[in-house]
C-alpha positions as a printed NumPy array, in Angstrom:
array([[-48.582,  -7.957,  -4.343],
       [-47.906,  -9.154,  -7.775],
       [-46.522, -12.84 ,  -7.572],
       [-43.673, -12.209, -10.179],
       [-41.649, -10.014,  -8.131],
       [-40.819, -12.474,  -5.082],
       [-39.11 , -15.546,  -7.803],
       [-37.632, -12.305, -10.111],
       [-36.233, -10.847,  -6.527],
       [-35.027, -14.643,  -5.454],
       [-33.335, -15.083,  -9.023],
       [-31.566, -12.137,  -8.795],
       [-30.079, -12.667,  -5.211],
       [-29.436, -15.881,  -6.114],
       [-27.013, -14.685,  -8.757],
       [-25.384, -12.044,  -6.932],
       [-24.766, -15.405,  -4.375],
       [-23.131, -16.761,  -7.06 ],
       [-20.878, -13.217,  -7.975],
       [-19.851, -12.963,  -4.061],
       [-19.278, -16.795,  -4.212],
       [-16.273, -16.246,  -7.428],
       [-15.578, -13.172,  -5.726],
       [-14.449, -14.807,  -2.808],
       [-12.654, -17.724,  -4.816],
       [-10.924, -15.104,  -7.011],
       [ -9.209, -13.544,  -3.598],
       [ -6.592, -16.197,  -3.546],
       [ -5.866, -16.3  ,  -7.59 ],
       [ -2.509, -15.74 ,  -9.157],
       [ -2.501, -12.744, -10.843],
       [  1.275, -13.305, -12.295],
       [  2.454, -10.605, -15.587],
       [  4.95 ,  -9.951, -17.515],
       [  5.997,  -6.445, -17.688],
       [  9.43 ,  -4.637, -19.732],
       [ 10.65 ,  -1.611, -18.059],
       [ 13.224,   1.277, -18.914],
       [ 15.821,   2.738, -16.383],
       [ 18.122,   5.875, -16.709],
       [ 20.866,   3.418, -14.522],
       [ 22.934,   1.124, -16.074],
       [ 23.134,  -2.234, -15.217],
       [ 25.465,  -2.962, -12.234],
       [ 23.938,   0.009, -10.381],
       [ 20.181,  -1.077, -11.1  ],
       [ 20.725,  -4.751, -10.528],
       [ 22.144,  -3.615,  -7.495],
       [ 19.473,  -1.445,  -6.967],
       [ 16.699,  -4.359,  -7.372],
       [ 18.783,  -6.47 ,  -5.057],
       [ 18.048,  -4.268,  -2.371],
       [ 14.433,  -3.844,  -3.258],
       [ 13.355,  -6.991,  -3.201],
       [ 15.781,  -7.67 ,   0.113],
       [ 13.833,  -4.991,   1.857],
       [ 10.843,  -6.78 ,   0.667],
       [ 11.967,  -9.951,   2.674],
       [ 12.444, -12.116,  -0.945],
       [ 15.691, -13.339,  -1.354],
       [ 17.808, -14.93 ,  -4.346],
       [ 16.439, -18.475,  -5.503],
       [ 18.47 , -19.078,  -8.654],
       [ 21.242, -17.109, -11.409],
       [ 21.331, -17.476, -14.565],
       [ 24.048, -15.216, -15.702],
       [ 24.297, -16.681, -19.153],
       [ 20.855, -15.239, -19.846],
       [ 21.586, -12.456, -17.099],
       [ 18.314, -13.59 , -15.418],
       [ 17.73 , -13.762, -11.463],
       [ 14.348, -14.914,  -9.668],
       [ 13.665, -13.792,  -5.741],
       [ 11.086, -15.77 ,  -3.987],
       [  9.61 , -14.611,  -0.875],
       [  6.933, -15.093,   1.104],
       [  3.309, -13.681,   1.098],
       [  1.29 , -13.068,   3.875],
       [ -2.752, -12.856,   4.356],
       [ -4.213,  -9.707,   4.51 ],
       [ -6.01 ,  -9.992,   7.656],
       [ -7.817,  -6.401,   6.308],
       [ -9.373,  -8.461,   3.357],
       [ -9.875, -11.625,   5.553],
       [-12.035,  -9.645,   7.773],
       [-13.689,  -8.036,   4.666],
       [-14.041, -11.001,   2.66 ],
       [-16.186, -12.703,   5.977],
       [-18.217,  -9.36 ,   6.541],
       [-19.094,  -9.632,   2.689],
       [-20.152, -13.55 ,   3.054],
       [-22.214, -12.57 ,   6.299],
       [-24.188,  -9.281,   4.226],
       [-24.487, -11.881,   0.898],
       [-26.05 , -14.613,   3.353],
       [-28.526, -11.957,   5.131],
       [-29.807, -10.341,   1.967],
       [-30.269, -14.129,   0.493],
       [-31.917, -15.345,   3.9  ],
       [-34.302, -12.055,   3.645],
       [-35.427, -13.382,   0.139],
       [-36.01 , -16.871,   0.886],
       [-37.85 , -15.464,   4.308],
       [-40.445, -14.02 ,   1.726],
       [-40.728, -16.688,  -0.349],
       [-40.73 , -19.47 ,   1.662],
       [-41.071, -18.327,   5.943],
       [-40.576, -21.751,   7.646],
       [-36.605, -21.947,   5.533],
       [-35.758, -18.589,   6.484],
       [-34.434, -19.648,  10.388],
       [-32.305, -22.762,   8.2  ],
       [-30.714, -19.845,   5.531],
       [-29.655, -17.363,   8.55 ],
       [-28.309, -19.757,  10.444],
       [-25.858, -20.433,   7.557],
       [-24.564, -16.886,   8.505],
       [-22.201, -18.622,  11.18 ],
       [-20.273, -20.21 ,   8.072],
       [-19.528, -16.869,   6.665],
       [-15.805, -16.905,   8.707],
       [-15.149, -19.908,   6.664],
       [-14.459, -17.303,   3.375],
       [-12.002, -15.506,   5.174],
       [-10.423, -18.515,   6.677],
       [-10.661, -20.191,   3.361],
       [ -8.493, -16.841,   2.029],
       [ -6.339, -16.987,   4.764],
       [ -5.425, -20.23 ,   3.817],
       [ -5.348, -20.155,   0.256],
       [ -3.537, -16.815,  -0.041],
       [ -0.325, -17.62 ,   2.044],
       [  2.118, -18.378,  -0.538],
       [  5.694, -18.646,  -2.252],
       [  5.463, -16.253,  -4.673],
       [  8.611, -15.98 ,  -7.184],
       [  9.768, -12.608,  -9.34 ],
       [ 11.966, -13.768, -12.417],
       [ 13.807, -10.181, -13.742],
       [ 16.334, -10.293, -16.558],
       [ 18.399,  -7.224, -17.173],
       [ 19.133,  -5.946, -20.639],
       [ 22.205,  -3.079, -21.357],
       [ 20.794,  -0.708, -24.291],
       [ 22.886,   1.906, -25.96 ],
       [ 22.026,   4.751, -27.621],
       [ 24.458,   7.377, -29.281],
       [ 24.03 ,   9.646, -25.893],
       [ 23.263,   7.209, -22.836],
       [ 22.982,   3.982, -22.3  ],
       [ 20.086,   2.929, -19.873],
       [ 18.493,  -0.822, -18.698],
       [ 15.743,  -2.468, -20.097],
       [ 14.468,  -4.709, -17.407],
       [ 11.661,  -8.01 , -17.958],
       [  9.791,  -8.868, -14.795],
       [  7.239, -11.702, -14.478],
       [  5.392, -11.188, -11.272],
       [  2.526, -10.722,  -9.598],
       [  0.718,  -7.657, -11.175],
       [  0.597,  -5.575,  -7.344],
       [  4.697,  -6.716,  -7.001],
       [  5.706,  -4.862, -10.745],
       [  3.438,  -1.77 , -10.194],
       [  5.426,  -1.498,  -6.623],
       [  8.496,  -1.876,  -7.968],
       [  8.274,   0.547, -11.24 ],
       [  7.055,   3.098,  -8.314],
       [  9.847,   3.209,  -6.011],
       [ 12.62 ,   2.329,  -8.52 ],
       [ 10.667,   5.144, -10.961],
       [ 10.851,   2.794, -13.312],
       [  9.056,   3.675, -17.053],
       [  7.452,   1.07 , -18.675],
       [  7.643,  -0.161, -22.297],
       [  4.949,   0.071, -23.825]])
């Protein structure tokens, strides 16, 4: 067998270790935009509109700012247990394929590395954990006229999966 497979083999497990390790870490991030959107409505009917959106989305009003005709919801978001689940299947498969590796290149560690596939329940506990939050959607509403209609320009900062829901079931366009 030629001896520069096994430490090429080992390397490149090793890295993919490292991927599924950020992987994991990057479950619980923040992925907060800011996105301007067009509506047909005008304003009292949309704000109204969002109101009950985000209501039925158990947020609820944190703060006004009707100088600057701004509101921000907060709610709160739960786990996935789905991903939880996935997330420790992945770190169980990621520790396996590693222990299988080190098994060839070194047999009397390879018991050690396996056994290290009981911690793989700590990266979905460690999402669970970490992914439980208050998570806050900031909208301001904007009247624009035009000689035939006049229709709502709306700015939303909030998570990325929060504004794509929203422009879907409000049919929201965006601005582009």
């Amino acid at each position: 067998m030629d001896t520069a497979i096994l430490p090429s083999t080992f390397l490149l497990t090793l890295l993919l270790s490292v991927g599924l390790f950020f992987f994991i870490r990057a479950s619980t991030k923040d992925r907060i935009e800011t996105a301007q959107m067009v509506s047909e409505q005008d304003e009292a009917a949309l704000m109204s509109q969002l109101k009950d959106y985000f209501r039925s989305r158990s947020y609820r009003v944190a703060a006004v700012d009707r100088e600057q005709n701004k509101v921000t919801f907060e709610g709160n978001v739960r786990p996935s247990w789905f991903l939880a689940i996935f997330l420790t299947l992945l770190a169980a498969t990621g520790i396996i394929c590693l222990s299988l590796v080190v098994y060839l290149l070194f047999p009397k560690l390879s018991s050690f590395i396996l056994a290290m596939v009981l911690l793989s329940p700590l990266s979905g506990l460690f999402y669970w954990k970490k992914s439980g939050r208050l998570e806050k959607v900031s909208l301001k509403v904007e009247t624009t006229q035009s000689e035939q209609t006049s229709s709502s320009k709306i700015t939303v900062v909030g998570h990325r999966d929060e504004l794509s829901e929203l422009q879907r079931t409000l049919h929201l366009k965006a601005v582009e």
